[in-house]
N, C-alpha and C positions, 0 to 999 in steps of 0.2 A: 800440599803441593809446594812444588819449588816458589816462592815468590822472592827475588831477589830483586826495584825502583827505588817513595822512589829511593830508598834510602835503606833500602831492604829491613824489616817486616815481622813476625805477628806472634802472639801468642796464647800459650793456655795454661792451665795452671797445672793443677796437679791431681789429676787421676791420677799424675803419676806416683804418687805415692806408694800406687799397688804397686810399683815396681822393688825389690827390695836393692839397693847399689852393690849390694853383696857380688850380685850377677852379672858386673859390671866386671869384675875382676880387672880394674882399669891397673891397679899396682902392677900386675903380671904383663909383661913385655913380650910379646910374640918372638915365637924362637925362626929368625927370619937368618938365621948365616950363611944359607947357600946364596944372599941377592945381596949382602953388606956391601963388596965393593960398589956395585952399581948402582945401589941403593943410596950410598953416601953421594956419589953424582949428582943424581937426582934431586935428592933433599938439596943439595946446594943449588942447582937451577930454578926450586919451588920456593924456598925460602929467603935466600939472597938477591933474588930481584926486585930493583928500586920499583915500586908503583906512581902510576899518575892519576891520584884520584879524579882530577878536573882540571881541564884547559882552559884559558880565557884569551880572546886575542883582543886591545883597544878598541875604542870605534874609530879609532885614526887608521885602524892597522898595524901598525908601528912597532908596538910593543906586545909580545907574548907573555901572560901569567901561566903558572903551574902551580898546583899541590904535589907535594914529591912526599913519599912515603917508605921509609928507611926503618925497619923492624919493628912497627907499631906506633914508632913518632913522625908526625907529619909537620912542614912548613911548607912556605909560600915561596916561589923565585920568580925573578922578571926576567927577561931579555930582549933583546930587539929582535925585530924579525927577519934584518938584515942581516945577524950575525953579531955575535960579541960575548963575552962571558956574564953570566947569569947572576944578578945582582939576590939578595935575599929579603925579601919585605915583611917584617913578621912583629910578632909584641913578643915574641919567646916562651910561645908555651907549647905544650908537649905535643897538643894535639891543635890543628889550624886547617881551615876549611874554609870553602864558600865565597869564591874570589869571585866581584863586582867592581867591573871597574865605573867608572865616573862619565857620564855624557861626552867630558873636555879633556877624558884619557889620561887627566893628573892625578887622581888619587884612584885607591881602589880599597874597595870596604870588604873586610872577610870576619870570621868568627876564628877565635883565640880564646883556649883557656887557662893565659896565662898565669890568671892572680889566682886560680884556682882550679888544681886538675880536675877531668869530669864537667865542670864547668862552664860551659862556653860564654862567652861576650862578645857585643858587635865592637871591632874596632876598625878607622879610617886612616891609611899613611899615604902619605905622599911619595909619588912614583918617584922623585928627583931627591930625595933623601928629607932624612929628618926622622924623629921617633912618632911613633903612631899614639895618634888617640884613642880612648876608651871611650867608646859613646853607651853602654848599658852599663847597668849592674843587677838583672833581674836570679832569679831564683826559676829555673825552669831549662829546657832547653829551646836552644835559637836555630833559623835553620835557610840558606836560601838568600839570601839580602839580594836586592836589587833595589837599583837609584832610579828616583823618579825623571822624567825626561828635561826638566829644567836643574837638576845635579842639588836640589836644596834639601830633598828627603830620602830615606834609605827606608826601603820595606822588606819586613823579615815574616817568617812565621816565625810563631812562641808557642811551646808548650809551655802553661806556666803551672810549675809545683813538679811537673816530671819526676820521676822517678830512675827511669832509662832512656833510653833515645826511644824515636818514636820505628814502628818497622815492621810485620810476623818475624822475619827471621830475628829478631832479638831474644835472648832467654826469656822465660815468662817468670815474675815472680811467684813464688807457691802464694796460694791464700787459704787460711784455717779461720775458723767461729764462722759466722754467716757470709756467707758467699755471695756476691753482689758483681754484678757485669762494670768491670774498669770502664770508665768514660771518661779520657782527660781529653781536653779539647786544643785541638793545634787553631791557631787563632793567627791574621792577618793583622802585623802591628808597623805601628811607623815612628821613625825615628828623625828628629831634625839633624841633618849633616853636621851641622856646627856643633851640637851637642843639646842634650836636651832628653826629658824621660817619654819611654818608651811609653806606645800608647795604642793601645787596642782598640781594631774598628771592625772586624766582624765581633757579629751574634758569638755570645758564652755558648750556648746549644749548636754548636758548626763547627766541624772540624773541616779546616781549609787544606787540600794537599797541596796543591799547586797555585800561581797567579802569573799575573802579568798586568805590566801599568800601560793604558789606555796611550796612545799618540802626545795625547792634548795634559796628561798626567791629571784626567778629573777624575778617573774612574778606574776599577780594577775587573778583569776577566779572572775568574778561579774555578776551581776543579771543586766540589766540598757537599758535603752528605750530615746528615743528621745523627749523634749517636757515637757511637764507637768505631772510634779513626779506624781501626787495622780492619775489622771485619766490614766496615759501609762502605769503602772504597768502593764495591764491587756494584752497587747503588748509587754513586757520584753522577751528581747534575751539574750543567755548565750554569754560572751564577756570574753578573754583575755585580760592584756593589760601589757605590761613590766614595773616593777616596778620604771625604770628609765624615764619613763614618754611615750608619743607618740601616737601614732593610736591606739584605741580600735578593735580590731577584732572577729567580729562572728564566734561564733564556732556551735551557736543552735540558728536557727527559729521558735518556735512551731508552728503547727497549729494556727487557729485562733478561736479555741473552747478550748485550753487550753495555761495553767497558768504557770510560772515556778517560783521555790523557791526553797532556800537552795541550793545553788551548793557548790560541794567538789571536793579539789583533791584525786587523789588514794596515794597511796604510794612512785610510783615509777615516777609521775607527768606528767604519756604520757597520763590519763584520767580525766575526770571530770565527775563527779555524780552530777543528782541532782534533784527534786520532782516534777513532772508534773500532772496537770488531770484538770480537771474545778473548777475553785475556783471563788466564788462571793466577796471574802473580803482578803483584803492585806495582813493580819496577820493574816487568819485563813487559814491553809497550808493544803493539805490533798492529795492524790493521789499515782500515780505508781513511782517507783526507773528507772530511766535513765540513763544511759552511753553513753559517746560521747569520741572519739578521742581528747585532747586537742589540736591540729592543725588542728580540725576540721572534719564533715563526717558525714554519716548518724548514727544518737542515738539507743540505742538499751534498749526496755521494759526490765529489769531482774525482773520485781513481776508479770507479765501480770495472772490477773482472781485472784489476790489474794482478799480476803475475811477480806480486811481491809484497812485502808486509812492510807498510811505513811506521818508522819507530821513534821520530823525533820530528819537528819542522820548526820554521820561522816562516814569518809574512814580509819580506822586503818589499821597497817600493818596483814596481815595473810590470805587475800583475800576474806574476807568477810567484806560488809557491815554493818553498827549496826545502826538501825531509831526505831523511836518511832511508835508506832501504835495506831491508835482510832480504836476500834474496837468493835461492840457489845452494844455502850454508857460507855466502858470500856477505860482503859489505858492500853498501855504496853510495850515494847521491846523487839526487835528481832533483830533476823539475816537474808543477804539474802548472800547466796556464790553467789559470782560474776559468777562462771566458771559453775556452773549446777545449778543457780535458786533457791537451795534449801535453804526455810525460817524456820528459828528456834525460837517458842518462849523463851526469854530467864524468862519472868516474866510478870504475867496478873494480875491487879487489878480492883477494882470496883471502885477507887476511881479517884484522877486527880494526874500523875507522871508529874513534869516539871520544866525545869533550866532557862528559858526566853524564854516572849512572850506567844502565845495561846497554843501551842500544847502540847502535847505527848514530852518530850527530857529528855535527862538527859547531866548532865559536866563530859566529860569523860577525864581519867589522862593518862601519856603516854602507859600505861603499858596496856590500851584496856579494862581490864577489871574491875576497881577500878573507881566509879563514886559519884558525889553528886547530888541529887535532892531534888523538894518540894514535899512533898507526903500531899495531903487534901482529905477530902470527905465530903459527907453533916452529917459525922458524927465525925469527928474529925477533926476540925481547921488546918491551913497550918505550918509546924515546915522542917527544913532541916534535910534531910536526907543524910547520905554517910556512902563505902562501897564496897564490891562487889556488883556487880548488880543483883537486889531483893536478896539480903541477908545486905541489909542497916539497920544502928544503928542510931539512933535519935539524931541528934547532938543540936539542939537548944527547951528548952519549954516556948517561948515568949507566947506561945496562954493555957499555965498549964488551966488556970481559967476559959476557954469562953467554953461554954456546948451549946448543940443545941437549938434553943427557935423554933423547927418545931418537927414533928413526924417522924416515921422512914418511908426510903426510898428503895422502892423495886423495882427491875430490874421487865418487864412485858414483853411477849412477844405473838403477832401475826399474823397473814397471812393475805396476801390482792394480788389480783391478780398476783400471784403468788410470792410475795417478803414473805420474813421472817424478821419480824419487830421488832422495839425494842422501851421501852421509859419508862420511870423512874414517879413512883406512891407512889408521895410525902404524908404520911398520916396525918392526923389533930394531932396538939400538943392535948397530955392525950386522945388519942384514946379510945371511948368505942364500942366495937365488937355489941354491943345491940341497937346501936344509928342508924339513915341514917343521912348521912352528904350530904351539898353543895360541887360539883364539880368543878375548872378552869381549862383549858385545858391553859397551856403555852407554846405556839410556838417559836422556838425557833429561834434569827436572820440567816441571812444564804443568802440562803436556804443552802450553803456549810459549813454547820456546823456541830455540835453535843452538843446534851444535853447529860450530863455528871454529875453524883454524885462527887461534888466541895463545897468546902464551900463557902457559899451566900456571895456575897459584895455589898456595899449599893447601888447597880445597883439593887439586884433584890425583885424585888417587889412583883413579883408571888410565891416565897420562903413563903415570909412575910406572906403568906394567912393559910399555914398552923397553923401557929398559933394561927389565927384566925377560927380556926375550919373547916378549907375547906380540901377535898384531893386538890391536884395539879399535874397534870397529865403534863408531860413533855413528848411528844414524837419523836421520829427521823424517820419523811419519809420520803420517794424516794426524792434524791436531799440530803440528807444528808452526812455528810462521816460516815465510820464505817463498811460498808458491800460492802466495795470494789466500784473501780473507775466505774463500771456500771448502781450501787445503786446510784451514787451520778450525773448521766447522767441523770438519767430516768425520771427527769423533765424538759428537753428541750423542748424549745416548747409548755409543759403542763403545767404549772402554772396555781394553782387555781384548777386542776383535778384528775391524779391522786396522787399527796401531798395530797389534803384534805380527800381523798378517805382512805389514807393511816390512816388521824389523826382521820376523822370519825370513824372507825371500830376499829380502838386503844381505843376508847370512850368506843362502845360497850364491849371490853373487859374487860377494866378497872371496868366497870357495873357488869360484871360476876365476877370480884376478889373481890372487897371490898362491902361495904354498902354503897353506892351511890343514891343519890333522884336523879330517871332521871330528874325530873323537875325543878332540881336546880339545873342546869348546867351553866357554864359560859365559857369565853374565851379572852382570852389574848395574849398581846409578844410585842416586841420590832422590827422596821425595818422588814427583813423578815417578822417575827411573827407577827408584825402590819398590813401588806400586807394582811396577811393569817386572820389577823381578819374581816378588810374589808370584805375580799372573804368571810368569813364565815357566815355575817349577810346578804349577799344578794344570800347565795344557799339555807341555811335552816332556819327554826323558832324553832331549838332544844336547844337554848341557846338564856338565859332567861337576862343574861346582857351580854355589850362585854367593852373592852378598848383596844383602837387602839393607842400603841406608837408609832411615827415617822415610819409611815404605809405609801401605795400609793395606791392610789385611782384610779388614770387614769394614764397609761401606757406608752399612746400618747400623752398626757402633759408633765409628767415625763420626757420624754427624751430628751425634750428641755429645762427640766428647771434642770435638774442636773450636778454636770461637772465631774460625775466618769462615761460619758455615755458608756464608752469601755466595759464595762459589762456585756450590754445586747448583744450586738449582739451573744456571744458563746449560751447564754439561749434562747436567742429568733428567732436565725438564719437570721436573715438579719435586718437592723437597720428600723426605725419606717417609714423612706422615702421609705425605697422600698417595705416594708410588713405591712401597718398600720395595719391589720386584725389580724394580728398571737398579735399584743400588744393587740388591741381592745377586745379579745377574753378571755384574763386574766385578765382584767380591773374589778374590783368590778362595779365605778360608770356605767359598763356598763349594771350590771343587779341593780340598785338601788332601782328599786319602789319594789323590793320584800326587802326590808329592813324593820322591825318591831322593830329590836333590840332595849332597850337603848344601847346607846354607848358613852361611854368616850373617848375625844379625844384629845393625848400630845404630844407633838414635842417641841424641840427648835427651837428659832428664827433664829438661825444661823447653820443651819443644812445644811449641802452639797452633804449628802449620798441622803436623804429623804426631800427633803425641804417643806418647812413652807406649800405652796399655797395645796400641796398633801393635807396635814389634812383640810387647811380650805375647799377645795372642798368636799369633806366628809362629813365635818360639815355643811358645808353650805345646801347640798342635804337631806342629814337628817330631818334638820329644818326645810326645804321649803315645807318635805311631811308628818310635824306633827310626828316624830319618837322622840322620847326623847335622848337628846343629850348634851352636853355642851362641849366645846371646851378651852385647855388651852396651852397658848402661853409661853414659857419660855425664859426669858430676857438673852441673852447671850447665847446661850448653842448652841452647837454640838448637832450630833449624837450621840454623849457619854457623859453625864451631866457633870459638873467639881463641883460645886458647892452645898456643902453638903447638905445646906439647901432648896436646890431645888430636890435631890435626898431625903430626909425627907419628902419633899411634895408629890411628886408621890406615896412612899409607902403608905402615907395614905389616899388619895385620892382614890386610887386603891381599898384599901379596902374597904372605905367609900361606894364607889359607887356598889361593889358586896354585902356589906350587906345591903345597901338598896335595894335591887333587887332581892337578894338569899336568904337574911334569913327573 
């Protein structure tokens, strides 16, 4: 499944080896000449777009950070929030992360690996100029830093000895001779600001994903599980632990049908907040607002029946809450009062509001109400914004020049056994009202996700179709976030039924809004959305090509061959040993011979969300029953591609294969 937090995510090793790379035939370039013009557009609006990995605004307000990210090299910039040209804060290395600024708004500590690429280290520079110091030198990777509330100490997580970043979507390394469950531990470390060696204070056996320092800086709230970081997340207890090092203590067990993420302290440090509900992917947050005793005790719902997925929050003083919200396929933030429930939108857009990582957030300054965010959509490119909140002024135009190379996008909305549905109806670049166009429907990974009006990045390849004359129907159903923690239940159990039920009747919709050839219909997506492709060429014959990226075939293979298996047991209620049926029952290859579709099929070789053997089982059933198919293996790759040239190849591939089939 799609897992994209928080730092996106997980791996496996190598069943894949059954694969041969033969089958990959990645050397071979898709004969894609009828889309080159448009095509070339596109790649320039997917791959030319300056990114903002993360926002930071002072706690004066005053001053705006960014990470800006320009063809795989990233740096720091500052600016005021009034206005003025963008200073650069940086140690000079290729890759630069993880902007913290300083209690007193003068310095700000990020990760640099500039003495050695791959590398990271903490280092501290002063916002008024001067060169930056090198506060580490460890061997591992760093992640995260935040300064304690009196500005004397900087705290990071450390993986130390790493080998890759931590995440599922990262490639998985292969492993041969005995076989043994990877367990490196991300670990809570502290560093003196002045300088001084770093120093571990959670438990060796804890891998910490998240924290936050305590009001009074004596103690720390963390997110952190027992075992192996990518697959226990799904297992994560909320834990205290005193910043002078010692026993981690639980303060929150969840059920074992939900997720926790983002914990905060309150104000006055006798509580902790923080985001609960079912969640399929590490860094895609979504759910109800929780409160707990910080020495522990039964939590308590404050959104319960709210009509929206909260995806980020902070605890400022004044006794309200402020999270971000998916809501609708929309962005937004709110309020929730602690003391009576009562939720306030402060600001709703259509587009994507965000300060780091997937969700809904914004960087908020002392004052509670003075924030910076990234504000994108599939109509204006991603630029920083800061401000008061939703009354934000445009602080950076790195993306002046990049114009949309798809057609406009409209919100669509409707009903299917009794939910009220939503999903985004991307139309063909130079739209003619007089025309009928080919249709792909784009699933979207998850299933605890949301398809959202954001601007394309070279991940997505069902964007790219619009330009090639297609709609692209993006929709969000049941299992989704967006329409509250019940919407996003309501495929337990159900995979493959009522979801598709949901995306089917979204189809028929979309028929009724635009000029659509039902008979040129298609369908796509990634993980989740790969799944759901599967599913969808062995319920119906209404879609005329498909492509299945890093999709799963069978259910009951799947759960032995992937290692983020904590996953399924919330969706599918009891693991594959005690319920093979309830997996067998969503299993594509379980209704295969009703498969007619052609079907395209992509994965990376080192995928550990989705591994390799899922596709070729697909492909392989495919072919044995005469269905048109071809299968392609990618050298090195994750769940989430790294390698441009290999995200270049899928976009056109992708196309290739629906305009030989749709048009």
């Amino acid at each position: 499944m799609n897992k994209a937090g928080r730092n996106i995510f997980v791996a496996i090793f190598a069943c894949l080896v059954l694969v041969p790379l033969a089958l990959a035939q990645t050397a071979a370039r898709p004969r894609a000449e009828a889309i080159k013009s448009p095509m070339a557009n596109v790649m320039s609006a997917l791959f030319n777009a300056i990114t903002f990995d993360q926002t930071a605004i002072s706690p004066d307000g005053k001053q705006v950070a960014w990470v800006e990210t320009v063809k795989g090299s990233s740096a720091i910039y500052v600016a005021a929030t009034g206005g003025g040209a963008p200073r650069r804060i940086t140690a000079s290395g290729p890759a630069e992360s993880g902007i913290a600024w300083s209690p007193d708004s003068r310095q700000i500590a990020f990760l640099s690996d500039a003495g050695k690429p791959g590398q990271p280290q903490l280092y501290v520079s002063v916002v008024s100029g001067g060169p930056s110091r090198k506060l580490t030198s460890v061997k591992g990777f760093l992640a995260s830093p935040g300064w304690s509330p009196d500005g004397k100490t900087i705290a990071v997580l450390f993986t130390e000895n790493a080998e890759r970043s931590a995440g599922p979507l990262v490639a998985e390394k292969a492993q041969t001779g005995v076989i043994q469950e990877a367990v490196t531990e991300q670990r809570l470390a502290l560093v003196d600001a002045a300088g001084g060696k770093l120093r571990q204070i959670s438990p060796a056996d804890m891998y910490v994903y998240e924290y936050a320092w305590s009001p009074d800086g004596k103690s720390f709230v963390t997110t952190a599980a027992h075992g192996n970081g990518d697959n226990n997340w799904y297992i994560a207890q909320v834990y205290t632990i005193p910043a002078a090092g010692g026993d981690m203590k639980s303060v929150y067990k969840p059920p074992i049908d939900s997720q926790i993420a983002i914990p905060a302290w309150s104000p006055d440090g006798k509580s902790v907040a923080f985001i609960s509900g079912i969640m399929s992917d590490e860094p895609a947050v979504g759910g109800d607002i929780f409160i707990v005793p910080a020495e522990g005790g039964e939590a308590r719902n404050v959104t319960p029946g709210m009509k929206a997925s909260a995806s980020w929050l902070t605890w400022p003083a004044g006794g309200k809450i402020l999270f971000g919200e998916e809501v609708d396929g929309e962005s937004g933030v709110a309020t929730v009062d602690v003391a009576s429930g009562n939720i306030e939108t402060l600001t709703h857009v259509p587009g994507q509001l965000t300060a780091s990582g997937w969700g809904t957030a914004v960087s908020l300054a002392s004052d509670g109400k003075t924030a910076a965010v990234v504000r994108q959509s599939l109509a204006h490119p991603p630029e920083v914004w800061a401000g008061a909140i939703g009354q934000w002024k445009q602080i950076t135009s790195r993306n002046a020049s990049l114009k949309p190379a798809w057609g406009e996008a409209k919100s669509i909305h409707w009903q299917n056994d009794g939910f009220n549905l939503q999903g985004w109806l991307l139309y063909p670049l130079n739209f003619d009202a007089a025309k009928k166009y080919p249709m792909v429907v784009q699933v979207h990974g998850g299933p605890s996700a949301m398809a959202r009006s954001s601007w394309p990045t070279s991940h997505s390849f069902g964007v790219a179709l619009s330009s090639a004359g297609y709609f692209v129907f993006m929709p969000n159903p049941r299992g989704s976030f967006g329409q509250g923690e019940a919407f996003t239940r309501a495929n337990v159990k159900d995979f493959g039924y009522g979801d598709f039920r949901d995306i089917m009747t979204g189809v028929d919709q979309a028929l009724k809004e635009a000029p659509i050839d039902e008979h040129r219909l298609g369908i796509t997506g990634w993980s989740y959305g790969g799944y759901m492709t599967m599913w969808a060429v062995t319920q119906t014959n209404r879609f005329a090509a498909a492509v299945a990226g890093a999709g799963l075939a069978n259910f009951q293979s799947y759960y032995g061959e992937n290692q983020i298996d904590q996953w399924m047991v919330p969706f599918f209620g009891a693991t594959v040993y005690d319920d093979p049926q309830v997996y067998a029952k969503s299993s594509p290859i379980t209704f295969i011979k009703n498969a007619k579709t052609p079907t395209l099929v992509l994965v990376g070789d080192s995928d550990g969300e989705c591994p390799t053997p899922q596709s070729y089982e697909f492909w392989h059933a495919l072919k044995t029953l005469g269905v048109k198919t071809e299968l392609v293996v990618y050298e090195h790759e994750g769940h989430m591609f790294a390698d441009p040239t290999h995200q270049r190849d899928v976009i056109e591939r992708v196309a290739a294969w629906f305009n030989q089939h749709l048009k």
